[in-house]
C-alpha positions as CSV (number, residue, x, y, z in Angstrom):
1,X,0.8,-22.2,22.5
2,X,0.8,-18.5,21.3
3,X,-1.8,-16.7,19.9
4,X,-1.3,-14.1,16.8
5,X,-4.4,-12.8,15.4
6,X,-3.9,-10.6,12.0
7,X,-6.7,-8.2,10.5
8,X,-5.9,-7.2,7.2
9,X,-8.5,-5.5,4.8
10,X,-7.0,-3.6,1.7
11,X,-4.4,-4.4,-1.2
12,X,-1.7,-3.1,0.7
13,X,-2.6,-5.1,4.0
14,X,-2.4,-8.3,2.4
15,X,1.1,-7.4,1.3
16,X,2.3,-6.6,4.7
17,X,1.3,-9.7,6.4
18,X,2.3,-12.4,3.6
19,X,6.1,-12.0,4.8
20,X,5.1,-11.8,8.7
21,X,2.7,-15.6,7.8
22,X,5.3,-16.6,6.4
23,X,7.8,-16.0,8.9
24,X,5.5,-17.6,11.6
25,X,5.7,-20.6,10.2
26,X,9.1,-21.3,11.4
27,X,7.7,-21.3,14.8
28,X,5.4,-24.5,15.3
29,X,4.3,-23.5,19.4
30,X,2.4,-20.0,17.8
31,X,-1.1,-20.4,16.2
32,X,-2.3,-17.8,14.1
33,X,-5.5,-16.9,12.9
34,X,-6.2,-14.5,9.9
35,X,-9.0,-12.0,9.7
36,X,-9.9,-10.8,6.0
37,X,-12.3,-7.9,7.0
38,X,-13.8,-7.7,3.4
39,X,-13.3,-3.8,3.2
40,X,-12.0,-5.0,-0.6
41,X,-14.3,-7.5,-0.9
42,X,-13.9,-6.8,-5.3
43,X,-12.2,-10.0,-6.5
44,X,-10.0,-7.7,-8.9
45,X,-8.8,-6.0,-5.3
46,X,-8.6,-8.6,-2.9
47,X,-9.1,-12.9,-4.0
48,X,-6.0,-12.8,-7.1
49,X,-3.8,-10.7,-4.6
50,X,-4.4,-13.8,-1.9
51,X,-3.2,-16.2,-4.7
52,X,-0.5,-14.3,-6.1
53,X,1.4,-13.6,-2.8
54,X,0.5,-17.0,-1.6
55,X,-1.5,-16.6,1.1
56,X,-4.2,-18.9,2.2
57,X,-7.6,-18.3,2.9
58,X,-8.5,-16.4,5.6
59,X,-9.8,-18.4,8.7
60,X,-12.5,-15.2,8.9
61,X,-14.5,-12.9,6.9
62,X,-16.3,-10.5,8.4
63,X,-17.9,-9.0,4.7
64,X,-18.1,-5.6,6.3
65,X,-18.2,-4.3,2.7
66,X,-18.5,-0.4,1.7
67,X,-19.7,2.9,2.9
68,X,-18.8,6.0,4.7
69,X,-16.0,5.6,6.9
70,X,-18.0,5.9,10.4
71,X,-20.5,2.7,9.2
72,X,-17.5,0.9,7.7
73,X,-15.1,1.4,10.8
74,X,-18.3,0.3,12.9
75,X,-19.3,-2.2,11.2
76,X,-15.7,-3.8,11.4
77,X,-15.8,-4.0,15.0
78,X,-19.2,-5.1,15.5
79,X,-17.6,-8.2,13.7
80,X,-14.6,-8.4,15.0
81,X,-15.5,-8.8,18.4
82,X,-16.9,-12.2,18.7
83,X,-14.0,-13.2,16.9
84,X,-11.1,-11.6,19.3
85,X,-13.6,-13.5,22.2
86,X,-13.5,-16.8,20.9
87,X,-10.1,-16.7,19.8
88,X,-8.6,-15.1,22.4
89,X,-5.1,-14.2,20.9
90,X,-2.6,-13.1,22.9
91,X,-1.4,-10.2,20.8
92,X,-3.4,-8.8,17.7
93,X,-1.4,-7.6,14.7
94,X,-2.7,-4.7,12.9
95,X,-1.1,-3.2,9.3
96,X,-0.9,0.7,7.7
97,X,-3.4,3.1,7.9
98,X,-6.7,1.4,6.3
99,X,-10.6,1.7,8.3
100,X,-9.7,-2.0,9.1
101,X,-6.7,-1.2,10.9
102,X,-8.3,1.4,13.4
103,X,-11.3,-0.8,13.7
104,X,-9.7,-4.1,14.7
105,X,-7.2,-2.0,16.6
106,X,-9.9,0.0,18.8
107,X,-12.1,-3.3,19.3
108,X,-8.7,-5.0,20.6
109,X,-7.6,-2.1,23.5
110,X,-11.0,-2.0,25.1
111,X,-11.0,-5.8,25.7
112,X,-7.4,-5.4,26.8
113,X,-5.5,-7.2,24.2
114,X,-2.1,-6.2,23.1
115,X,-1.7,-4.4,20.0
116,X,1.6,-4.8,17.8
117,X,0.9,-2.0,14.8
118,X,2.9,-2.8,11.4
119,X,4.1,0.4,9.5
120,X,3.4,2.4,12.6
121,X,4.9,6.4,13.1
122,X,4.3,7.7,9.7
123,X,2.8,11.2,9.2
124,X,1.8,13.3,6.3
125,X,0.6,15.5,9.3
126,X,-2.5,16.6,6.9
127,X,-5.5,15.6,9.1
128,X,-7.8,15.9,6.0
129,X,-6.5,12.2,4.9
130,X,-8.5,9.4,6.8
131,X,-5.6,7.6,6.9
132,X,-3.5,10.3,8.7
133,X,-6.6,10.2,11.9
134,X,-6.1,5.8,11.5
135,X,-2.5,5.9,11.5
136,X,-2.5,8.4,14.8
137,X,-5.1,6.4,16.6
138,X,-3.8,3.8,16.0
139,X,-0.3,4.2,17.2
140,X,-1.6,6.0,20.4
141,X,-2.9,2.6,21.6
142,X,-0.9,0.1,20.2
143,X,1.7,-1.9,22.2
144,X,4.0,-2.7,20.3
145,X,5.2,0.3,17.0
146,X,6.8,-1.6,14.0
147,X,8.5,1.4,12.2
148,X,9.7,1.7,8.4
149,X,11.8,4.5,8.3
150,X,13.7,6.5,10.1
151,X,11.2,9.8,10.3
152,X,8.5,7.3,12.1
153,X,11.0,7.2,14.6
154,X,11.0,10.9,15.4
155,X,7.2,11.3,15.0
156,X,6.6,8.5,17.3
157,X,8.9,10.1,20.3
158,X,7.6,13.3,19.5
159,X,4.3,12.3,20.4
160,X,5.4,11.0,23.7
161,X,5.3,7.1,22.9
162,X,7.8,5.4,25.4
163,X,11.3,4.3,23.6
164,X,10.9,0.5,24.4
165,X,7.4,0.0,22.3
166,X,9.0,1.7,19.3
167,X,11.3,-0.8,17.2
168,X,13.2,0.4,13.8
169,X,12.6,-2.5,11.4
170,X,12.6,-1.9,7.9
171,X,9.5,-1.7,5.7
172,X,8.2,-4.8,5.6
173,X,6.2,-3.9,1.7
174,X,9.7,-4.4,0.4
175,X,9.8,-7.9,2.4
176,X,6.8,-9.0,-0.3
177,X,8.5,-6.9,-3.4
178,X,12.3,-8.7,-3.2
179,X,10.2,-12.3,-2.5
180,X,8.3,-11.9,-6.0
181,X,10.1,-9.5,-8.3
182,X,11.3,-13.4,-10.2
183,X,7.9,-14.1,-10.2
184,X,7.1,-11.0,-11.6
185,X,9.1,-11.0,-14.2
186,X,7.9,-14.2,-15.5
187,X,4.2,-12.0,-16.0
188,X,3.1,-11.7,-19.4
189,X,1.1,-8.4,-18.7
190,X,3.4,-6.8,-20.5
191,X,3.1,-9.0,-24.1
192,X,-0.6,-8.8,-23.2
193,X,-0.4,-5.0,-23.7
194,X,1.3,-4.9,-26.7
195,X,4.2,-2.9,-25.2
196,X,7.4,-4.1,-27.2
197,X,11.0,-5.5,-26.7
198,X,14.0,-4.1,-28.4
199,X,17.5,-4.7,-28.1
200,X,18.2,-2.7,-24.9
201,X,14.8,-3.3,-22.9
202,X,10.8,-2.5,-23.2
203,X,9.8,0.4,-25.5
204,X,9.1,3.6,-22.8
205,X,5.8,3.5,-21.2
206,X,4.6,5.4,-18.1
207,X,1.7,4.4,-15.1
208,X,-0.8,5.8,-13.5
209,X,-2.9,5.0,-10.3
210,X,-5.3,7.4,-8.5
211,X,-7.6,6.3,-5.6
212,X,-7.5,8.7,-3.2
213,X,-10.7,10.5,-2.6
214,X,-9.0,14.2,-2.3
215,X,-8.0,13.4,-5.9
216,X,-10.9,11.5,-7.5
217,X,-13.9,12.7,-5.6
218,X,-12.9,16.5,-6.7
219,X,-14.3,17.4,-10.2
220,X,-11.3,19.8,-11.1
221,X,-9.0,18.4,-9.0
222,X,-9.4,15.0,-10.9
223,X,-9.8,17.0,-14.4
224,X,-6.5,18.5,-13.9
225,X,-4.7,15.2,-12.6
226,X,-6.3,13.6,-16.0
227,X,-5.5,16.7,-18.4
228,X,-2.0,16.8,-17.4
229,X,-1.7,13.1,-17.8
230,X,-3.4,13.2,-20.9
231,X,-0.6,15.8,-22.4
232,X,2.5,13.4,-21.7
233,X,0.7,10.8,-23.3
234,X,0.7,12.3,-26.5
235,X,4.3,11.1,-26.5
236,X,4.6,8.2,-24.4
237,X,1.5,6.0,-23.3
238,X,0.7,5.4,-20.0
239,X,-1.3,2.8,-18.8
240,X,-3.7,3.3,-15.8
241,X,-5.0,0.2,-13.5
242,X,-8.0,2.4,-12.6
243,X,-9.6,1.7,-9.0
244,X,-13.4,0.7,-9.3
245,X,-14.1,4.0,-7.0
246,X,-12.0,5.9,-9.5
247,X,-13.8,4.7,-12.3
248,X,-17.2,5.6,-11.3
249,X,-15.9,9.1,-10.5
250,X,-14.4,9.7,-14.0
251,X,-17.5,8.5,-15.8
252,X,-20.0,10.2,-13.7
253,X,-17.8,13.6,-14.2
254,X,-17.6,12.9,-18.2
255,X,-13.7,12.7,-18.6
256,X,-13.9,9.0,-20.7
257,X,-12.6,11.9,-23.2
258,X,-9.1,12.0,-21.2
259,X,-8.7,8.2,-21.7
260,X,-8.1,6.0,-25.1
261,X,-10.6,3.4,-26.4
262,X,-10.0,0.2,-24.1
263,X,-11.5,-1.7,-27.4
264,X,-9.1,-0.1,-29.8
265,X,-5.2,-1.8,-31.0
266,X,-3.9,1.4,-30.8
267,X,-1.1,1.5,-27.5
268,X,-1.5,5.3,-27.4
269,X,-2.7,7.8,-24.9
270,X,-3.9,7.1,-21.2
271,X,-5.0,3.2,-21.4
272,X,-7.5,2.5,-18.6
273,X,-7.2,-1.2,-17.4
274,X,-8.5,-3.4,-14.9
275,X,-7.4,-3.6,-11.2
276,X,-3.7,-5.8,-11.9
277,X,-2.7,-8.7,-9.5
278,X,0.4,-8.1,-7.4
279,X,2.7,-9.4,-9.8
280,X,1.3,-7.9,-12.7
281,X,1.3,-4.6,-11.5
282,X,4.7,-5.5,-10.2
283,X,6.0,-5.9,-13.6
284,X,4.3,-3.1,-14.9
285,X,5.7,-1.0,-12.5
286,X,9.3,-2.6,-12.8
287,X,9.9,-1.2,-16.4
288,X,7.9,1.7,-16.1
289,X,9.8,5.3,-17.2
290,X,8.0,7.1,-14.7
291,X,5.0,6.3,-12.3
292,X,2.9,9.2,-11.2
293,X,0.4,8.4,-8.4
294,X,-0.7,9.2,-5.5
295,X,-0.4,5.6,-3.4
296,X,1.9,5.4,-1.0
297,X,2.7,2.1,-1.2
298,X,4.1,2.7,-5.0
299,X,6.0,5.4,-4.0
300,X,8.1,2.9,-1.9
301,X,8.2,0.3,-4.3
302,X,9.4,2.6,-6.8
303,X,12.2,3.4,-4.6
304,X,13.3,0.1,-4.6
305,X,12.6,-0.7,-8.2
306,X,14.6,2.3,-8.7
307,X,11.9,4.4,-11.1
308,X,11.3,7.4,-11.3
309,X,8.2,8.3,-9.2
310,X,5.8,11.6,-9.2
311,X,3.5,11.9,-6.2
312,X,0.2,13.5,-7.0
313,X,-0.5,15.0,-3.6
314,X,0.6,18.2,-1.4
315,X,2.8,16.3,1.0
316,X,4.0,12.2,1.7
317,X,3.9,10.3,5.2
318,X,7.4,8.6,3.4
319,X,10.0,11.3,3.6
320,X,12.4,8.2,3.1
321,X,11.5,8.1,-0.3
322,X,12.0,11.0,-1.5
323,X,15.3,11.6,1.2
324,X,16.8,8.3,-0.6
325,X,14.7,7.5,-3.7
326,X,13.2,7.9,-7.0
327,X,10.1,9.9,-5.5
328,X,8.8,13.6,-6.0
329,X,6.4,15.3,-4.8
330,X,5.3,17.2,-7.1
331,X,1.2,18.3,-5.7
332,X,-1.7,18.6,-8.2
333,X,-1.0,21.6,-10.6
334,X,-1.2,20.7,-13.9
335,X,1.7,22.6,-14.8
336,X,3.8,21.4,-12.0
337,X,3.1,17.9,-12.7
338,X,3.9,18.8,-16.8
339,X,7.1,20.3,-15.9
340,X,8.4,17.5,-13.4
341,X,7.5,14.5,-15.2
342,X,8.9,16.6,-18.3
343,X,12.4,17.3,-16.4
344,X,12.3,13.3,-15.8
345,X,11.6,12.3,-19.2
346,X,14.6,14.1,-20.6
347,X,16.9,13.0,-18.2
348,X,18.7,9.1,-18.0
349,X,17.4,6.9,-15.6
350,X,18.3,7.5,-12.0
351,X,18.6,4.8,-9.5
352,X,18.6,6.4,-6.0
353,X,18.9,4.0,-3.3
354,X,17.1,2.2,-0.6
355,X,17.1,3.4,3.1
356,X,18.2,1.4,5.7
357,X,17.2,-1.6,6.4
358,X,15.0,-2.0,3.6
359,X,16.6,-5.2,2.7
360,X,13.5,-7.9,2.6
361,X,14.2,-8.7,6.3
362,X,11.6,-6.9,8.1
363,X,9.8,-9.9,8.9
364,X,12.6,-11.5,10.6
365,X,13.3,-8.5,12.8
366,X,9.0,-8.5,14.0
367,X,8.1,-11.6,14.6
368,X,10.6,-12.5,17.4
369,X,9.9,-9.1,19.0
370,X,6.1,-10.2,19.3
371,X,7.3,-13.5,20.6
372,X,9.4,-12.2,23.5
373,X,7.1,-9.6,24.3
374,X,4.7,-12.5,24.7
375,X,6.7,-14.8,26.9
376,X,8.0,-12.0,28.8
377,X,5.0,-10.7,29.6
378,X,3.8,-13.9,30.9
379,X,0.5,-13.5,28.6
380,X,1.2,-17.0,27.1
């Protein structure tokens, strides 16, 4: 019998392993064991995406919780470790960039158990994001690099990883997006926000999301994101699924003034809602005009969704998006982000297109790598 063990922790962890779970279920001589690590322990970010992409419970929850990245990331592997003893998996499976990933990813190396990293090679090569130090780690002792794109390739080599560990196989979000976009459309989020139908589609609407602590824990940086959004939606609402953390920051800093009365009928301005489950936000984001955030995850999606996309940051670990797709990158000036989403706005939809191998099979292409790499290795 193999043994898989998966750590997921975030949103966009437990949309990265549903397709591999699911795909390991085809194979009755693997056991697998999943590890929830509770860094989104808020039922809004983590229980309704487990039921909307159809995942079971996990088999373990560590509860780490919050706080600073250093007792997080520690307190992650002080729990993880009993459970890599006991269960004694033959290769761990680690996703993205998250505290969880590095954590469970460390813990596994020193007790000598292979590594197979999910979304492994991309760079925004800005060390000030604590995801660029996780993904870097992380892919310096892994086993096994699971790439999206073609740029992770390059990065990956360039750093000196051997050619056999590294393995070009599509971007395994998109696996989860072309599995539910049906299921999405059958959401009623948007009748539920009083955004209407006409004859040729939804009335325009735009989206926001922010979470990123360069952007929300930053007084003016987060009053010029907010201002700037704030002036497109004097023509065309946007609605914004605002992050718990993001929340906090805006009311502590006093900008409620940027956003429109929750309480009021009125589908006007930027409308703060709620953390949305997967398919909700799916469909949100599916007839969207534009999207302007600074999540990388959207920005692929949006590729493939094939709307238009504004990336509130300096620089993107997914050149593929931008190379191929709907995505800009378009930093944090308001002006800049005035004139881009502008230039969109005035302009007919553009589709782009998807880059290779982003075709919902990225699952298929992993999990008989890890298989192989098991027997051959002679660990089973």
């Amino acid at each position: 019998m193999i043994r898989l063990l998966s750590v997921v922790g975030a949103r966009p962890n437990f949309m990265k392993i549903a397709p591999i779970m699911e795909e390991l279920k085809k194979n009755p001589d693997v056991a697998h064991f999943l590890v929830h690590s509770g860094q989104h322990y808020d039922e809004l970010l983590s229980g309704n995406f487990f039921g909307d992409l159809g995942l079971p419970a996990p088999d373990a929850n560590l509860e780490a919780g919050s706080g600073s990245h250093a007792v997080q990331t520690a307190e992650i592997m002080r729990k993880v470790e009993p459970v890599l003893f006991d269960f004694k998996p033959h290769v761990i499976l680690v996703v993205g960039d998250v505290n969880s990933t590095i954590a469970a990813a460390l813990t596994a190396a020193k007790m000598g158990i292979a590594i197979a990293h999910i979304e492994a090679g991309l760079r925004s090569f800005d060390l000030g994001m604590p995801e660029e130090i996780n993904r870097k780690l992380t892919d310096a002792i892994s086993t096994l690099l699971f790439v999206s794109e073609a740029s992770g390739v390059e990065n990956l080599k360039r750093e000196g990883v051997p050619p056999e560990r590294i393995f070009l196989v599509g971007n395994i979000m998109i696996d989860s997006l072309l599995r539910h976009r049906v299921a999405a459309a059958r959401s009623p989020i948007l009748d539920t926000l009083g955004v209407r139908k006409n004859g040729t589609g939804w009335s325009p609407y735009g989206v926001l999301t922010l979470h990123r602590p360069s952007n929300v824990d930053n007084r003016e940086t987060l009053r010029d994101i907010l201002s700037a959004v704030h002036s497109l939606a004097s023509d065309l609402p946007f609605f914004f699924p605002v992050h718990p953390r993001t929340r906090k920051k805006i009311e502590s800093f006093g900008f409620l003034e940027y956003l429109a009365n929750p309480k009021s009928n009125e589908r006007s301005g930027i409308i703060p809602l709620d953390p949305l489950g997967y398919l909700d936000f799916l469909a949100l984001n599916d007839h969207a005009r534009i999207v302007l955030t600074d999540s990388g995850g959207v920005q692929e999606e949006t590729t493939v969704l094939g709307v238009p996309c504004l990336t509130l940051r300096k620089n993107t670990e997914r050149p593929a998006t931008v190379e191929c797709g709907t995505n800009q990158v378009v930093g944090l000036r308001p002006d800049r982000i005035l004139a881009a989403a502008q230039s969109v706005l005035l302009k007919p939809m553009r589709r782009g297109q998807c880059p290779p191998l982003w075709d919902g099979k990225a699952a298929e292409r992993i999990v008989p790598i890890i298989l192989e790499y098991v027997q051959r290795s002679g660990r089973a």
